[in-house]
N, C-alpha and C positions, 0 to 999 in steps of 0.2 A: 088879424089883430084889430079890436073893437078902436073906437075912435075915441077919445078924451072926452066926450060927453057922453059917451054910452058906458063908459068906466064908472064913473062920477057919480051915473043912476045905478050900475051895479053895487058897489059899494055902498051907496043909501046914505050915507051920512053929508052928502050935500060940500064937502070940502074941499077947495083948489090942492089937488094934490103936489102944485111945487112948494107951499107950506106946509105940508103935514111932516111931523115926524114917527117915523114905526119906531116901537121897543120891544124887541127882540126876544123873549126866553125860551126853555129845554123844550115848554110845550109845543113851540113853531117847528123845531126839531121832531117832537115827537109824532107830531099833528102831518109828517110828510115820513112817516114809517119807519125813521132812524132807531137803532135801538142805543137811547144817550138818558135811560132812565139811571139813577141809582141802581135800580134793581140791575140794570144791567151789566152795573160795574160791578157789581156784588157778583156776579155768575161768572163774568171774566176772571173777577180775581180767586175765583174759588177754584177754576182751570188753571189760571199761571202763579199764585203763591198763596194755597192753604192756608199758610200761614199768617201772615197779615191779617185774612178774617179771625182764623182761632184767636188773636192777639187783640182785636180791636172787642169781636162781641165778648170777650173774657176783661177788657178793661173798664175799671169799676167806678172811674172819675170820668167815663162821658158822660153827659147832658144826652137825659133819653126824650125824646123826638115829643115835644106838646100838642100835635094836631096828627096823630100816626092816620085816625080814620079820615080826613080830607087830603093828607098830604096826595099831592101831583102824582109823584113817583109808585104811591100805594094804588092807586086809581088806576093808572093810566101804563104803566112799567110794563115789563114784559112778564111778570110775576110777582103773585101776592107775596109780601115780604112776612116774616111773621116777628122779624125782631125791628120794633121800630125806630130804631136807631140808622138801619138804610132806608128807610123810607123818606128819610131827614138828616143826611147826611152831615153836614155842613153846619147843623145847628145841634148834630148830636158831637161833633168837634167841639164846641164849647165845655173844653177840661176846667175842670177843678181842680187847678196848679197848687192853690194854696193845701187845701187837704193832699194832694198827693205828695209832695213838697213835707209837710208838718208829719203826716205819717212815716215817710220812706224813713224820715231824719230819726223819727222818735226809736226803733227799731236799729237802725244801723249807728249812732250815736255815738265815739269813739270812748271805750273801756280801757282806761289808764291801769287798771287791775290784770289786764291781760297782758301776753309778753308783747300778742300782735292787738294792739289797740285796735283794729280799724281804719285807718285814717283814710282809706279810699271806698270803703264800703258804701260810702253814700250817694256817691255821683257815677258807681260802679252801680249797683242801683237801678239809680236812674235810667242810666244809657240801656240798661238790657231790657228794662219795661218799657224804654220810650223809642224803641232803636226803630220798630215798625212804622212807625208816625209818616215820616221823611217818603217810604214807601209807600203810603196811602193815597199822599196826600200831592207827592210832586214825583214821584221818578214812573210807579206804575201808573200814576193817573192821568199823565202824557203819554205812556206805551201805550192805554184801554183809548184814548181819545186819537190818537193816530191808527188803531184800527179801525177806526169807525168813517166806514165808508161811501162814499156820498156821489161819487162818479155814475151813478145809475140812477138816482133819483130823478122821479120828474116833476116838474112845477104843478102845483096844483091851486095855487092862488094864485089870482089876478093883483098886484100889489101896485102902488101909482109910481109911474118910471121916475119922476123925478123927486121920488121922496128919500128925507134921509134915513138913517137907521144908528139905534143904538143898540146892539145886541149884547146879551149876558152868556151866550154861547161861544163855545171854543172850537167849533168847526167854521167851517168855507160855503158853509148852504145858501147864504144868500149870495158869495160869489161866483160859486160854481154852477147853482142850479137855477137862478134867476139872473145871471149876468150884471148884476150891482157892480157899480166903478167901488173900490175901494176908499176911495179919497171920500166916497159917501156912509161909508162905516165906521162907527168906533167898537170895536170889539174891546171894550172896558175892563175885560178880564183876562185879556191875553188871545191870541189865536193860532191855532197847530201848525199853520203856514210857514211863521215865523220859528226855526229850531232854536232861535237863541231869547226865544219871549218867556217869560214865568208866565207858565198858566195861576193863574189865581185859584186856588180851592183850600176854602177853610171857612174856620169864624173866624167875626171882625171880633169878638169877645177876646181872642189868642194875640192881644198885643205884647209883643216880648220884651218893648222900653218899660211899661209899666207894671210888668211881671217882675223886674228887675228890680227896680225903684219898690214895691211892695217886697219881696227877698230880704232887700236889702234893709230895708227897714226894720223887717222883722227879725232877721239874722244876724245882722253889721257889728253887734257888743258882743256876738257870742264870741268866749275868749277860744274857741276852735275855728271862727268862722274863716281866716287864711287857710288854717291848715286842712282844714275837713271841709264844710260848708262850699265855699265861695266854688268851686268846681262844679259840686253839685246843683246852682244856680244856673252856672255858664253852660252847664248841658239841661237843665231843663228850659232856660231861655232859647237855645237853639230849635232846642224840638218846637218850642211853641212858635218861631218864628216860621218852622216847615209848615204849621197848621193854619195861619193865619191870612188871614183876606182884608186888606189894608183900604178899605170904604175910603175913610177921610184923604188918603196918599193917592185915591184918584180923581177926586175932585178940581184936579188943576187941569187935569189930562180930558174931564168931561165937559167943565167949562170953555175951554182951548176950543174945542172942537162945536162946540154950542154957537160960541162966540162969531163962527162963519158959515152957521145959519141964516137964511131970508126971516120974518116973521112967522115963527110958525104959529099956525091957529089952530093946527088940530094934533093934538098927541092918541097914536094907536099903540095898544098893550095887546099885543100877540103873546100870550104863553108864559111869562112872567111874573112870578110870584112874590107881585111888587109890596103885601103886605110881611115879610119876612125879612129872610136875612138883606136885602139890597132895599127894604127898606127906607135906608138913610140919603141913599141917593135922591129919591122922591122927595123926603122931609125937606133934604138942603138945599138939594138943584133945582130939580128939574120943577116940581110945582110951584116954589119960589117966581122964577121965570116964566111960568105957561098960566100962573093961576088961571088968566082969565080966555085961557083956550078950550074948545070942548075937546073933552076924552072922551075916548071909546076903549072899552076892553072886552075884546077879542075874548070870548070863553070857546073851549071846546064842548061844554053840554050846559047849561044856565041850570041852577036852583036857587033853593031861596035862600042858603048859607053864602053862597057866590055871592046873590044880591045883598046881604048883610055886610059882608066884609067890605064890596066894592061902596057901601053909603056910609061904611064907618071910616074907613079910608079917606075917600072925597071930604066928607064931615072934618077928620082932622087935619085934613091939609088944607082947608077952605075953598076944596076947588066943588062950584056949583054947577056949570055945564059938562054932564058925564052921563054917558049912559052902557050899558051893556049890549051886546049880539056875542054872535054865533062865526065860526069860519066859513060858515057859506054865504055870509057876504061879501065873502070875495072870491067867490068862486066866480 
């Protein structure tokens, strides 16, 4: 085991590493041979419920994927995707409640001229085009993340022993395969460890208090909204709540944990596709706090789209000490 100054020069960025904090993403996973791509839950699920795929690439109010040719998971997966909506999972969860909602209604809409009006057709509906959601998103996506196995892996970075870590991953890799105390992790999303933790996986767009409060708004005078409507609400809010990833509900839990940090000077981004969906955690917390620390982000190949993102990024959060490398500086 090299000495704390010989680490110090490996790593090249010149930082006391009992300040540094790492941030964690799929890529650090990916970047040690795990197979925790999209694409790989896309192949798992195509093996354990056909279904669910046929139901989600046949659903016509996702959000199809804005960056399919850079995405992580397209690049780096264990397989080219061709429908880019698994290449960008998470951001292709971004439903369009309100057209699905406006249409289902306009079609199932209860006919007082008939003997059987309808009165259930709407939220009946809903459940049977929304029923796979729940199954995407929280009961298979904890079976695919509890296969994935990590008890073989071997360390292949050099990481500084007394640094923290904030990961966005739902496996045990920095516990199991580099021997990390716990109490020096926040696993922010959940972790498979824990059988009774929610894994986090969705958009933060699928807030279901304000799917409800817009419904409601929009619906609340219809003079069937008791009888027909108001059901069909309480199950499309449910579904959207299976899909959702609650950014701002963890901001107390990332602070908390912030809060019993030393001064950290240097923030490391291993693998985390901090201009996207977790986004907001940068915005609100974490650069707020570290403005004036150097970052480093960790890429697994540099170009000059990487280096654009990574200066417009820095640019809008006002952080000026940052720069880019490669995983083999920590090798």
């Amino acid at each position: 085991m090299m000495c704390n100054m010989e680490r110090e020069r490996r790593i090249g960025a010149g930082f006391d590493a009992a300040i540094s904090l790492l941030i964690i993403g799929n890529g650090f996973d990916l970047h040690h041979g795990l197979a925790t791509s999209y694409s790989d839950y896309h192949k798992w699920l195509k093996v354990h419920d056909k279904q669910v795929v046929k139901d989600f690439d046949s659903f016509v109010y996702a959000v199809e994927c804005s960056d399919f040719e850079n995405s992580l998971d397209c690049t780096r997966g264990s397989a080219r995707e061709d429908n880019p909506r698994w290449c960008s999972l998470e951001e292709s969860l971004g439903i369009e409640w309100d057209d699905l909602c406006y249409e289902t209604l306009d079609h199932t809409y209860p006919d007082l001229t008939e003997d059987n009006p309808g009165w259930d057709d709407f939220w009946i509906e809903l459940q049977v085009r929304l029923e796979y959601l729940k199954k995407l998103t929280r009961d298979h996506f904890r079976e695919w993340v509890e296969s994935i196995d990590v008890s073989n892996v071997k360390p292949v970075l050099d990481l500084p022993d007394t640094a923290s870590f904030i990961t966005f991953n739902y496996t045990p890799t920095l516990e199991y395969v580099y021997g990390v105390r716990p109490d020096r992790i926040l696993h922010i999303h959940g972790c498979v460890l824990d059988r009774n933790e929610l894994l986090q996986f969705g958009s933060p767009d699928n807030n279901p208090f304000e799917l409800q409060k817009m419904l409601e708004d929009k619906y609340g005078m219809d003079d069937f909204y008791g009888a027909t409507i108001q059901q069909g609400v309480t199950v499309a809010c449910d579904r959207c709540a299976d899909t959702w990833k609650d950014i701002e509900g963890n901001y107390d839990a990332l602070n908390h944990f912030l809060d019993t940090l030393a001064n950290v000077n240097t923030v490391i981004i291993m693998g985390n596709s901090f201009d996207k969906v977790d986004k907001p955690y940068y915005r609100d917390v974490l650069a707020p706090r570290y403005r004036d620390a150097k970052w480093v982000f960790c890429e697994y190949k540099s170009n000059e789209d990487k280096e654009y993102a990574i200066d417009k990024f820095c640019h809008e959060l006002a952080i000026s000490n940052y720069r880019m490398t490669r995983y083999e500086e920590f090798k």
